[in-house]
Each structure stands twice: as C-alpha cells, then as structure tokens.
C-alpha positions as CSV (number, residue, x, y, z in Angstrom):
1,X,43.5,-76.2,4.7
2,X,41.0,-77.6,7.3
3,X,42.7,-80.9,8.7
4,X,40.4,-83.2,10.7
5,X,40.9,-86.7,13.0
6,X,37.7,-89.1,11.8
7,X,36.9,-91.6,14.5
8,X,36.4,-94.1,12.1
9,X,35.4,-97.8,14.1
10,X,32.8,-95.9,16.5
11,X,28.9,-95.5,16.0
12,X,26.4,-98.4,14.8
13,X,28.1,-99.2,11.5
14,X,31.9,-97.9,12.4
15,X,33.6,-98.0,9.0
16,X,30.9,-98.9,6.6
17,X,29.7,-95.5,6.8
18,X,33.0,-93.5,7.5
19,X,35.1,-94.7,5.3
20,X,33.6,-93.9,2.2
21,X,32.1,-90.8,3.6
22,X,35.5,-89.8,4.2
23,X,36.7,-90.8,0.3
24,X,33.7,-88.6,-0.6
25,X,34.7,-85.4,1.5
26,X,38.4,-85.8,0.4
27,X,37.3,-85.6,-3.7
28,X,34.9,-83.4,-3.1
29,X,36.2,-80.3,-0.4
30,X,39.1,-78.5,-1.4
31,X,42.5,-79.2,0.2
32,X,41.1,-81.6,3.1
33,X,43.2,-83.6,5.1
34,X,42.1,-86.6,7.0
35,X,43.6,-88.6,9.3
36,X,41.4,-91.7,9.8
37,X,42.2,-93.3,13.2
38,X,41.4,-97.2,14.0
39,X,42.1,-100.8,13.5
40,X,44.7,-100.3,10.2
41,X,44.3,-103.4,9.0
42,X,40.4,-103.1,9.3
43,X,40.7,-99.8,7.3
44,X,42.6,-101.6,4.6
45,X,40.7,-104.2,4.1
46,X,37.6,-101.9,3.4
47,X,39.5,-99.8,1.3
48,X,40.5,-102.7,-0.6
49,X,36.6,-104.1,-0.5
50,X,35.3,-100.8,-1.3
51,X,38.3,-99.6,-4.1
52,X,39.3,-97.0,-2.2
53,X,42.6,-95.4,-2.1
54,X,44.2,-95.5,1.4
55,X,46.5,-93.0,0.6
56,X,44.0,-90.4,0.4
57,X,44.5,-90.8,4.5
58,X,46.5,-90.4,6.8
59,X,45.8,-93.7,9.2
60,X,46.5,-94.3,12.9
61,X,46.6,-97.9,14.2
62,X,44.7,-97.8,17.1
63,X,43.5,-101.1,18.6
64,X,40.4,-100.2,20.6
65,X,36.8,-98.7,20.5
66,X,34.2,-96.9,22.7
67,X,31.6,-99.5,22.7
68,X,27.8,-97.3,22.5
69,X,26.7,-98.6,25.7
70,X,30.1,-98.0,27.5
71,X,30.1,-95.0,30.2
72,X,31.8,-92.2,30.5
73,X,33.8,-93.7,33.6
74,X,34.6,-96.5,31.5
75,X,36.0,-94.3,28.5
76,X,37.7,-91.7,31.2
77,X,40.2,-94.8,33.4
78,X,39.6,-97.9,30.6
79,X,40.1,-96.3,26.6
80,X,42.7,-94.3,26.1
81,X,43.7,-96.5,23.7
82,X,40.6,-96.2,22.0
83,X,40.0,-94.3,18.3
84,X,37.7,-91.5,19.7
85,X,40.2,-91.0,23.1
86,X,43.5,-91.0,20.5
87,X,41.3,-88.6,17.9
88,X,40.9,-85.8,20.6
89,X,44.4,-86.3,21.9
90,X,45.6,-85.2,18.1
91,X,43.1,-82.2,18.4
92,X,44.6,-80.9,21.9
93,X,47.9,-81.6,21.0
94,X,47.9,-79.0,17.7
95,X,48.1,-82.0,14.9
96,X,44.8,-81.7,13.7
97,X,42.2,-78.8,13.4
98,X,39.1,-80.9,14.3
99,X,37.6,-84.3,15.0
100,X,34.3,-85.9,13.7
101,X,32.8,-88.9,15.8
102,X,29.6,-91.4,15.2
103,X,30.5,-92.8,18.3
104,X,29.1,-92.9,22.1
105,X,27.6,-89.0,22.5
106,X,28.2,-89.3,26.8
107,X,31.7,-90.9,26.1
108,X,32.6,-88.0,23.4
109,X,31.1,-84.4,25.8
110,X,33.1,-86.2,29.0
111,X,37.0,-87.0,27.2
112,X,36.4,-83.5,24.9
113,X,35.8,-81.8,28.5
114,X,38.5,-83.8,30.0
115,X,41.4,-83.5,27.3
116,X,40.8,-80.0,25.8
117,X,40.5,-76.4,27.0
118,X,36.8,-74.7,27.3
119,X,36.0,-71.2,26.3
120,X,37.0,-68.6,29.1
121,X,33.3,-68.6,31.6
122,X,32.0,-71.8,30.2
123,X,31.1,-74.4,32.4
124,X,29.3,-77.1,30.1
125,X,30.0,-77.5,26.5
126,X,26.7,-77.5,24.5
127,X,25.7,-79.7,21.4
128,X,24.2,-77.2,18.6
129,X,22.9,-78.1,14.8
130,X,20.9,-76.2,12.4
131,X,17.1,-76.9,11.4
132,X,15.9,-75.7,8.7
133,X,13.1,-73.2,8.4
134,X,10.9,-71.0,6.4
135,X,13.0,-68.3,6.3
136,X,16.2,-69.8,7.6
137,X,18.2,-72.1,9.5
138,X,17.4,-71.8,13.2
139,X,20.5,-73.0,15.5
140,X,19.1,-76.1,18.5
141,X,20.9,-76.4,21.6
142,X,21.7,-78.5,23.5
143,X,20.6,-81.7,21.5
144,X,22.4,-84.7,24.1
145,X,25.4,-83.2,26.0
146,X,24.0,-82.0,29.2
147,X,20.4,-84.5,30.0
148,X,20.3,-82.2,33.7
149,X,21.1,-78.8,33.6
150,X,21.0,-75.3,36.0
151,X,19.6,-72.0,34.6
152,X,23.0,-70.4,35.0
153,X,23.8,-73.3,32.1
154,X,20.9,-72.3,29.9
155,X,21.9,-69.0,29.9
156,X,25.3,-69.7,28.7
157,X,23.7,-71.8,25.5
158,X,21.7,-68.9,24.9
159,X,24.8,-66.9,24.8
160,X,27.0,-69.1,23.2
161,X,24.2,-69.7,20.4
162,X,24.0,-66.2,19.8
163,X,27.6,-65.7,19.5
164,X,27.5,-68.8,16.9
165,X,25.0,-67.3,14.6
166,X,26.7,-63.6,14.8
167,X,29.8,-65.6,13.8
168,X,28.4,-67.7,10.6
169,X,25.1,-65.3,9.9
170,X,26.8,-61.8,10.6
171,X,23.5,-61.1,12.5
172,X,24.3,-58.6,15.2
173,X,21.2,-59.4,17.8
174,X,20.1,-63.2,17.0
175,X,16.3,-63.7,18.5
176,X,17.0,-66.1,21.0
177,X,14.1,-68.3,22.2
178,X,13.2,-71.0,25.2
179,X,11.7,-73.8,24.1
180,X,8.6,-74.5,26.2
181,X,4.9,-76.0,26.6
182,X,3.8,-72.8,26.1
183,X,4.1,-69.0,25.1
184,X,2.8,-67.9,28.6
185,X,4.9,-67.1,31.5
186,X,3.6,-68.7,33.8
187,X,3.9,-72.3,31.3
188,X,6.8,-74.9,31.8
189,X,9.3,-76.3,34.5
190,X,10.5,-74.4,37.4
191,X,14.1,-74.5,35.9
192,X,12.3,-73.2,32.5
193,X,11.0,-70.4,34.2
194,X,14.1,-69.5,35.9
195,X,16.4,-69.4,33.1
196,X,13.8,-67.3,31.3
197,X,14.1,-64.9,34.0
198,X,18.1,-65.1,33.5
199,X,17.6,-64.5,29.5
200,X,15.6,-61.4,30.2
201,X,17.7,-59.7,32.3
202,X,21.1,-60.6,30.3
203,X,23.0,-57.5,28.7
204,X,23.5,-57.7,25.2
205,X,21.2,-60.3,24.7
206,X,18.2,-60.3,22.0
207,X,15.3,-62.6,24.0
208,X,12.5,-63.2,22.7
209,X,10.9,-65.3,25.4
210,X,9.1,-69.3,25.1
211,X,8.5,-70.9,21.9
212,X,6.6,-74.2,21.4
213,X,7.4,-77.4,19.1
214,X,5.5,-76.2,16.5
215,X,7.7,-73.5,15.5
216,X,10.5,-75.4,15.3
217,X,10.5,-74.4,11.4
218,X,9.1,-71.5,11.5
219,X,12.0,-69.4,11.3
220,X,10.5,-67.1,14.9
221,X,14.1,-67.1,16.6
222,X,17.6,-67.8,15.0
223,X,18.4,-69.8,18.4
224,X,17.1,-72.1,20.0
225,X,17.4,-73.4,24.1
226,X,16.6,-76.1,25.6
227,X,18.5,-78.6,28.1
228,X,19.8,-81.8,26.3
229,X,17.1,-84.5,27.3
230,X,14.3,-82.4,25.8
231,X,16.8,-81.6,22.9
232,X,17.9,-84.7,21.9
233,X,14.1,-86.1,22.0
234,X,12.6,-82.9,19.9
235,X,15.8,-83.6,17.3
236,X,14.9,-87.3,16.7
237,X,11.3,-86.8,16.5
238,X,11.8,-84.1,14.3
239,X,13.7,-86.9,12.0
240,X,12.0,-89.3,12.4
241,X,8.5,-87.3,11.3
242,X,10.3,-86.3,8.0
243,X,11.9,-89.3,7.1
244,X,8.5,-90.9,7.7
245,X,7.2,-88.2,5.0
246,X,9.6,-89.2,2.9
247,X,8.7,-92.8,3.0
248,X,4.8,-92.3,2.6
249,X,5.3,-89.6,-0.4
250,X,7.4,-92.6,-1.8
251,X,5.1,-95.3,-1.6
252,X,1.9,-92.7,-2.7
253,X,3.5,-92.4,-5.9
254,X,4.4,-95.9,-6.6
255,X,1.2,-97.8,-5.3
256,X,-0.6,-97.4,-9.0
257,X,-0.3,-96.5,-12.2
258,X,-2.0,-93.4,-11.7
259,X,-0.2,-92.2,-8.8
260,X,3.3,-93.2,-10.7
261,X,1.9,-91.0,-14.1
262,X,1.6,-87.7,-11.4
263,X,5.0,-89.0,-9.6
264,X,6.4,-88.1,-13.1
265,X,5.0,-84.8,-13.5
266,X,5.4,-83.4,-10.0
267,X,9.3,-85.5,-9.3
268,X,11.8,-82.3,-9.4
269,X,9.6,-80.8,-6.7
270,X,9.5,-83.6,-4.6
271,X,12.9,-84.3,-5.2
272,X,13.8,-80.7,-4.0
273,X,11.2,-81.4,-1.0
274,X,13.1,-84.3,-0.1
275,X,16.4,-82.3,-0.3
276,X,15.3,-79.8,2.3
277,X,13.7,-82.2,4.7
278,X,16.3,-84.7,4.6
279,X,18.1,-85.0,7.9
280,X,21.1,-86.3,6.3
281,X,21.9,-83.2,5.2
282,X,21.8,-81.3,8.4
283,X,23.5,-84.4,10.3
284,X,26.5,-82.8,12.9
285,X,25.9,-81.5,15.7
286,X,29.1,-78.7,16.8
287,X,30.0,-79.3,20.8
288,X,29.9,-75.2,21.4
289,X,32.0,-74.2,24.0
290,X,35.6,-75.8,23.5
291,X,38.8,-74.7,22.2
292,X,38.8,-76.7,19.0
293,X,35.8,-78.4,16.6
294,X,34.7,-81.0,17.6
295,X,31.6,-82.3,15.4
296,X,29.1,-85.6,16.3
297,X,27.3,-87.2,14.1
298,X,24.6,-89.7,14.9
299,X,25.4,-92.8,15.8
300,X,23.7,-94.5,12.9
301,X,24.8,-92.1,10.4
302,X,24.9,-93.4,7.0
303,X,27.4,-92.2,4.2
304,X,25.8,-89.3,3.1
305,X,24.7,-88.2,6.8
306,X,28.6,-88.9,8.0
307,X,29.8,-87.1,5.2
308,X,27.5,-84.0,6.2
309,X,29.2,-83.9,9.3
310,X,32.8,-84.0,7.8
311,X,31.6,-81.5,5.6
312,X,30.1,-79.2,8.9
313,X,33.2,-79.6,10.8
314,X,35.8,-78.3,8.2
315,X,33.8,-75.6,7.6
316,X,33.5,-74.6,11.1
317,X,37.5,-75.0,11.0
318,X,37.4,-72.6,7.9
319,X,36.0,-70.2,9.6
320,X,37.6,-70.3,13.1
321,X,34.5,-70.9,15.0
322,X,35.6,-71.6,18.8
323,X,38.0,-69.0,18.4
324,X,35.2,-66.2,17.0
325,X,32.5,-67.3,19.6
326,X,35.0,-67.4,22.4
327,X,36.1,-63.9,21.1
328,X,31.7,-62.9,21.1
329,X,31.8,-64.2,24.1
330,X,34.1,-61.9,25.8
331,X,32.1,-59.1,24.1
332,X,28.9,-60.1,26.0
C-alpha cells in the first residue's frame, strides 16, 4: 500500500496541476494513500472549484513555499515551514513511504541530503529517468542534481544506475555508457576521460565506453552517465524536440482538407506515435542514492505529467527500490 507526501503549492502552477493529478492517481492506482501537504484552505477551495473530494487526502496545513528562484541556503536556515521541507520530514520520520515534488530541483537534492539517510558509500545522490528507445527504456543520470561533479561521482551513477535497472529490469550486467562528443577515446572533457578510465577498471561493472546524443534512443546501453548540467540540457532538448514534433504533425494534418482526409486514415498511428514520444508520460525523475523515494517532476508539469510522477514514485515504493539498489550496491 504505497503511501506518498505530494508537495502540492511548489512548481510553476503549484496546485492547478497537483491537485487533480493527485485525484487521478488515487481512482486510478490501487490502495494509494496521499497525504497532500500545503496551504489547507488553498487546497479546499480548489477541491471545491475543481469538485474534488478532499477526503480522498490526507492534508497538512502548512503555511509556506519554496519559491523556484530561492537557494538552497535559503531553503536549508529560512523554510522549514515550507510544504517541500515538512513533506521530507514525513518521509524521514517513517509516516510516509515517498514524496513527489514540482518544486525548486536545487532546493529538493540539498533538504533530501540534509534530512534523510544516503545509501552506505554514496556521496551525491543522482537524479535518473527513463527514455524511451528502440528496443527499450534506457535509464539518464544525472539529469539536474549535481551541475559540477568528480569522476569518483560518475562512477558511483554508473553504479548506482546499474544497480537500478538489475533491480526493475532483472538484467544481471546493464551496458553502461558515457555520454560524450564522441566514440573515440581521446574525445570529451578531461573529467570525461577520467571517469571513463574509472568505469573500465570497475569490478562487476558492464562498460561499454562513450556514446553520443544521437543514440539517446537507440537502445545501445541500458544506462546512461553524464554530470547534471549536460543532463538536465540533453533531457529538455530531448522534450522539447518531440513536443515540437508533436506540434508540427498536428498542424500538417489540419492545414487543408487534404491533409485532414490522410489525418483520418493514418490517426491511431499517430496517436500511438504521440503516446511513445510524449514526455508526459516519462515525467519523474527518481533522486538515486537515498534511503527513501523521493521523485521530481518538472517544475511545469501539467496534470497528466504530475500524475506520471505520482504514478513512478509508488511504484518505485512497490518495489523497494532504495532498499534493493542499496542492497546491489553492497554486492558491487
């Protein structure tokens, strides 16, 4: 019975996209709790806007908010009465099993590493999300958490990403892969080069060497690393590019009659194009590397793209993920 905390005022559109995401998660994923943490009377009065049932939560009256642009220092000594700071609390302190945030991505990696436990050996927790690919999802990291980071550190998202995928894919050597400006090893940053060196030479640990943007979707490894600057860009330009499909495919179709007439004809397959492009669906990034689930979605997520994160994080409760990748860890 995966239980989860939503932060439910942070990110761009706070609870116009949580709330009913949440109502959507709760009708639609067996035996969820959800204990929505904010401005009560806010909540309410969108529940009552938006016909929802309140009691379908469990709410927390909490009277502050990470703003986006507030820093980490600010959310460490000034908002522990804020919803994200009061959501981890609940997750440290046993009541709930997970927490999903839209909110402030520097603000969330510094109170998660601040108020709960990392895996035994870890010193950065990592942000990881699937893309999908030709013959598979293919597991990113790190996508925002850590924008500077030491080879030691890549080597540890290398090896926590493998330990993810054995966990949820049951594949006993996951091809891991450095993403680069190049296949050749002599391509890429000092740091690059380095932390190649460090993959190589890892026991237990299925390298595969550099792989470039290109082959993103190409299904060549089942993980992915890369510090968090490069990440985050390569994530939101991946986005970006399909949603722009998306948007020219629509407007091809419905610019003339002709090209609505072969819209009709050729709909279910673009409707199942859409579907597998559509970064809604793979919105929630997991923060790898912690004792408990801790799940961010994008800070403009929409309903359905906050609701895939809900959905992400109580399945990675289902399935005891920081406790099976801490236990692969210790295995490595």
């Amino acid at each position: 019975m995966p239980s989860l905390a939503i932060d439910a005022m942070s990110g761009d559109h706070g609870l116009r996209s949580s709330l009913p995401a949440a109502a959507k998660a709760i009708a639609e994923i067996p035996l969820l709790k959800l204990t929505l943490l904010g401005q009560k009377q806010a909540i309410l009065d969108e529940c009552q806007r938006r016909s929802i049932d309140p009691s379908l939560f469990t709410l927390i009256d909490v009277p502050d908010v990470i703003g986006m642009d507030d820093s980490p220092s600010v959310a460490l000594r000034q908002k522990q009465q804020s919803s994200m700071w009061k959501a981890i609390e609940l997750l440290r302190d046993g009541e709930v099993e997970g927490v999903v945030s839209a909110g402030n991505t520097a603000a969330l990696v510094a109170l998660s590493r601040f108020l709960l436990e990392r895996s035994p050996g870890i010193r950065r927790p990592a942000m990881c999300a699937p893309l999908p690919g030709d013959g598979g999802d293919t597991y990113m990291l790190d996508l925002g958490a850590n924008v500077d980071c030491k080879a030691e550190e890549l080597l540890q998202f290398a090896q926590m990403g493998a330990a993810l995928v054995t966990c949820l894919k049951g594949i006993d050597s996951p091809r891991v892969a450095l993403l680069n400006i190049g296949e050749e090893t002599s391509k890429g940053t000092d740091l690059v080069r380095e932390a190649a060196d460090l993959l190589a030479a890892a026991p237990g640990l299925n390298y595969t060497g550099f792989i470039e943007g290109f082959d993103l979707f190409t299904h060549k490894a089942d993980v992915i690393v890369c510090d968090g600057f490069v990440g985050n860009i390569a994530l939101k330009v991946c986005e970006g590019t399909a949603s722009y499909i998306s948007r020219q495919l629509k407007d091809r179709f419905s610019d003339s009659w002709y090209g609505m007439l072969s819209g009709l004809f050729v709909q279910p397959l673009l409707k199942d194009f859409k579907d597998d492009i559509n970064p809604d669906e793979y919105n929630g990034a997991a923060l790898l590397g912690l004792s408990g689930v801790v799940v961010k979605s994008h800070g403009s997520s929409s309903k359905k793209s906050f609701y895939s994160a809900i959905r992400h994080a109580a399945k990675a409760v289902d399935q005891q993920l920081p406790q099976r990748i801490a236990q692969q860890l210790s295995l490595t």
